[in-house]
N, C-alpha and C positions, 0 to 999 in steps of 0.2 A: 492380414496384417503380420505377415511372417518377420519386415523388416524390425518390428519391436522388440523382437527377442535376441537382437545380433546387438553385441557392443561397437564402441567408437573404439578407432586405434589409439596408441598412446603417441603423445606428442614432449617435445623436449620442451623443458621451460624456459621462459626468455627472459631477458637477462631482468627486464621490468616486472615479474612476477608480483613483485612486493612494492611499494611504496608508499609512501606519507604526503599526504597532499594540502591543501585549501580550500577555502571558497573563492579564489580566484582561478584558479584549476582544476577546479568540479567540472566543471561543462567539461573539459579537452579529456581529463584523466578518468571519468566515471561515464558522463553520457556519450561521449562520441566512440570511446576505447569500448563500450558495453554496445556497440550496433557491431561489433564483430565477434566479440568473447565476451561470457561472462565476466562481467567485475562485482563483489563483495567489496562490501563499504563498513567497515568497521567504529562506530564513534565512541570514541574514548576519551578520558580524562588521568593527568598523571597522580591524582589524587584520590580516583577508583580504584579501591583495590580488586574487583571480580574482574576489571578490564584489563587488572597484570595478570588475573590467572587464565581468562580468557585466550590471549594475543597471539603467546607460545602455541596455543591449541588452535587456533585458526590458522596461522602461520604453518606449523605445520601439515594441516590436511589439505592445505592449497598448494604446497610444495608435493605433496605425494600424488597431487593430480595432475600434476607434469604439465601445465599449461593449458589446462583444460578450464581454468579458472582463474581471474587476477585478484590481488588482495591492495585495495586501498584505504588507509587508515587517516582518520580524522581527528584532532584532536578540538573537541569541543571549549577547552578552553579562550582557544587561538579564533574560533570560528564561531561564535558566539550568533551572528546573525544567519549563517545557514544551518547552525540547528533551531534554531525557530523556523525558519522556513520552510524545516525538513520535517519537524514538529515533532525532535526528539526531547522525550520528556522522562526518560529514564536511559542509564550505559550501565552495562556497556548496550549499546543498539546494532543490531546487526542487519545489514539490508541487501540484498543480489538484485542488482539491474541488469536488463539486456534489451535491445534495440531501441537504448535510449530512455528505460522508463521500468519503473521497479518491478519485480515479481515475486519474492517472496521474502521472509525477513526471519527475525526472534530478536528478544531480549533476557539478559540474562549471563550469566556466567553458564552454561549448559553443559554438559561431558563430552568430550572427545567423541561419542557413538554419535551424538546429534550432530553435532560439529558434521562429521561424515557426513550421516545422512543427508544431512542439510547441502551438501556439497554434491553428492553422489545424485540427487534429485532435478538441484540444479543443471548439472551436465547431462543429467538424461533429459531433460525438459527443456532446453534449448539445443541439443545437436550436437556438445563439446565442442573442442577447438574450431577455428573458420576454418573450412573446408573438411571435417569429420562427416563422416555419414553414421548412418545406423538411427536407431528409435528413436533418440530424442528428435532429430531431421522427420521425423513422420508424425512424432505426437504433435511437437512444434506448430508445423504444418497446419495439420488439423486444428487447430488452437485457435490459428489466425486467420481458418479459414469459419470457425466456428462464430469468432468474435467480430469477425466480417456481416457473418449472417445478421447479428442481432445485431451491427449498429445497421443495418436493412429491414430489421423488424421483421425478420425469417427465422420466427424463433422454432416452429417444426423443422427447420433443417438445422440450427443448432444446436436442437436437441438430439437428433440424429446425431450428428458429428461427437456432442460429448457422449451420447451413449456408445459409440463406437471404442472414444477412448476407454472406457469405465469396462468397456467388455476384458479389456486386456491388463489392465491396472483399474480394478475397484475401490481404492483409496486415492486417484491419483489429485491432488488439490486443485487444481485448475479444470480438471476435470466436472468435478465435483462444486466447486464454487459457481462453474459457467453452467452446468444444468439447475442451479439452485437461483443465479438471474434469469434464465430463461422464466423459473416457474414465476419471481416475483416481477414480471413485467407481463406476465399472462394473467397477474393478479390470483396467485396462489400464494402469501405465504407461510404458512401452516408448512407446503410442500419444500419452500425454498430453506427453513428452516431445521426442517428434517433430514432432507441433504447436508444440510452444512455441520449436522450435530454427528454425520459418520467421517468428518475429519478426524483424521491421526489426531490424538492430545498435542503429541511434539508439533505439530502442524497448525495448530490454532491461533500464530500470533501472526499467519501469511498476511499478506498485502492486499491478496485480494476476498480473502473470508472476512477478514476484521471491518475490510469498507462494506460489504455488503451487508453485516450483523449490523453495522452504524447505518446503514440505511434502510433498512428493517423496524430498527427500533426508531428514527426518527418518524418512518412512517407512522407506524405506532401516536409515537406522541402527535401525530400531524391531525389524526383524527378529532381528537379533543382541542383544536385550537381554536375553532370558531368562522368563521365568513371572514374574506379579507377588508371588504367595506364597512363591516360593522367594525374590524378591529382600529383599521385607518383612521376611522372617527374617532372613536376613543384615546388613541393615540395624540392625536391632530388639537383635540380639546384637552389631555393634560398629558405633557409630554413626559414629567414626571410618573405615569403611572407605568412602572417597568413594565408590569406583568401582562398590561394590554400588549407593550413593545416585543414581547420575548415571542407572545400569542403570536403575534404580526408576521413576526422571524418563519416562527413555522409555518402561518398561516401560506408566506410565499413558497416554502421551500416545497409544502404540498402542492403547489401549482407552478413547479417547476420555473419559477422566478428565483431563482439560485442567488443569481448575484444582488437582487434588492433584499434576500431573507441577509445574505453577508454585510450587505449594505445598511441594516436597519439594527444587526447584534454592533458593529465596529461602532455605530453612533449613541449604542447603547454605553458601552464601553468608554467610550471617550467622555459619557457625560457625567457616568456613576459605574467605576468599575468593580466596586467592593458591591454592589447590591446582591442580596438574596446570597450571599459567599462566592461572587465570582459569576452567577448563575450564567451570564451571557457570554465572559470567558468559555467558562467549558461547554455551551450549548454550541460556539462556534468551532470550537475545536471540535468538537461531533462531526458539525458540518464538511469539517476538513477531512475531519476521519472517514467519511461515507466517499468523498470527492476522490480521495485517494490523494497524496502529496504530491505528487508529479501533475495534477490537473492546473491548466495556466490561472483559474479563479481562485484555485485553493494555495496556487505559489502569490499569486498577486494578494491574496485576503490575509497570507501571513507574512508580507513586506510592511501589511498594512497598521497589520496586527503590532505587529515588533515597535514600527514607529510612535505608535501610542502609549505602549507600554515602558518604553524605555524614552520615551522626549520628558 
């Protein structure tokens, strides 16, 4: 793997480097601009003050990567329904998509060195500018030839594939994350956990470590939920009894009935939202949080979400 150790050339920035966008020019400006370059999604509020001391500091470490990274900025006020659907619950929120679908993120007002890093990771982990070569083009690679495996259920060769990465960069997050699915789809996880616990600190709020810890722990809860038939009855005979309904939620989500466990928390919701403190709010944001925000169930479950909460 000689080519991991060679950087990408530098590239001149274009004149669109920066910009302030929408939720009706999210799709053009963020997912379809992020199938060639890097784009950061900045969400902010002009009433945050950590997202005026953030802006300057993003702005510019994405200027000093000469076009090796775009910066688009949201103003959460104005867009109020796609940060529900983004399922931003604190800014400033900071998120990096590429080929269409997020990869790594934080929150926070962070220092200038994160900022970097965060940037400096991102361009080695997708390849830099469209047409750069060098390491991130080989991790890249590997990445999605890895995550190819496992949606083929070839998890000894994507376990291969991230131990290859991890041989060259032993911290690297996607690395690291993707050998830590493999262990919890072979039903290890003790092992997937222990992987995910040698993330970098600065690295702990990625995209893809925080869905897996949410999917880890819902499995967790999934254990204790009970049989779906027994719960269905329960349910079916008093539809006020929440806790049969939440049991239910999980009871699907352990049997990979995703969309009736979404199905069964959103009608909890609608019927009694204040129960147990929200209990079915935040059990389903969990659910989002393991799906990852970019999954079509988990964009569709928080269109769904939003119209409930605010009709």
């Amino acid at each position: 793997m000689e080519t991991l150790l060679k950087g990408a050339p530098d590239a001149a920035a274009p004149a669109d480097l920066i910009k302030d966008s929408d939720q009706t020019k999210f799709a053009k400006d963020v997912l379809e601009t992020s199938r060639t370059v890097p784009v950061i999604v900045d969400f902010w509020a002009p009433w945050c003050g950590p997202c005026k001391q953030l802006q300057p500091t993003i702005e510019k470490v994405v200027k000093a990567a000469k076009g090796a990274v775009k910066l688009v900025k949201i103003n959460i006020d104005q867009n109020q329904m796609l940060a529900q659907q983004l399922r931003i619950q604190s800014i400033p929120a900071v998120y990096a998509f590429f080929g269409g679908r997020p990869v790594d993120g934080f929150m926070g007002a962070v220092p200038e060195s994160q900022v970097k890093a965060f940037v400096d990771r991102l361009v080695q982990a997708t390849g830099g500018p469209a047409g750069a070569e060098g390491a991130g083009d080989e991790i890249a690679a590997l990445l999605d030839h890895a995550k190819e495996a496992i949606a083929q259920n070839d998890l000894a060769l994507a376990a291969r594939v991230y131990a290859e990465i991890l041989q060259a960069e032993p911290t690297h997050v996607g690395a690291l994350a993707g050998m830590a699915r493999c262990h919890t789809k072979a039903g290890d996880p003790a092992k997937a956990r222990a992987l995910l616990a040698q993330v970098p600190a600065k690295e702990k709020n990625n995209a893809e470590v925080v869905a897996l810890l949410a999917e880890l722990d819902l499995a967790d809860q999934a254990q204790a939920a009970g049989p779906v038939g027994e719960l269905k009855a329960r349910a079916a005979a008093n539809p006020k009894d929440h806790q049969a309904r939440l049991d239910l939620a999980l009871a699907y989500w352990a049997g990979d009935q995703r969309e009736a466990a979404i199905d069964e928390l959103l009608a909890m919701i609608k019927a009694d939202r204040a129960w147990n403190e929200e209990a079915a709010r935040k059990q389903l944001l969990k659910f989002f949080e393991a799906l990852g925000f970019a999954d079509p169930l988990a964009v569709a479950g928080r269109k769904r979400l939003s119209t409930i909460l605010f009709s």
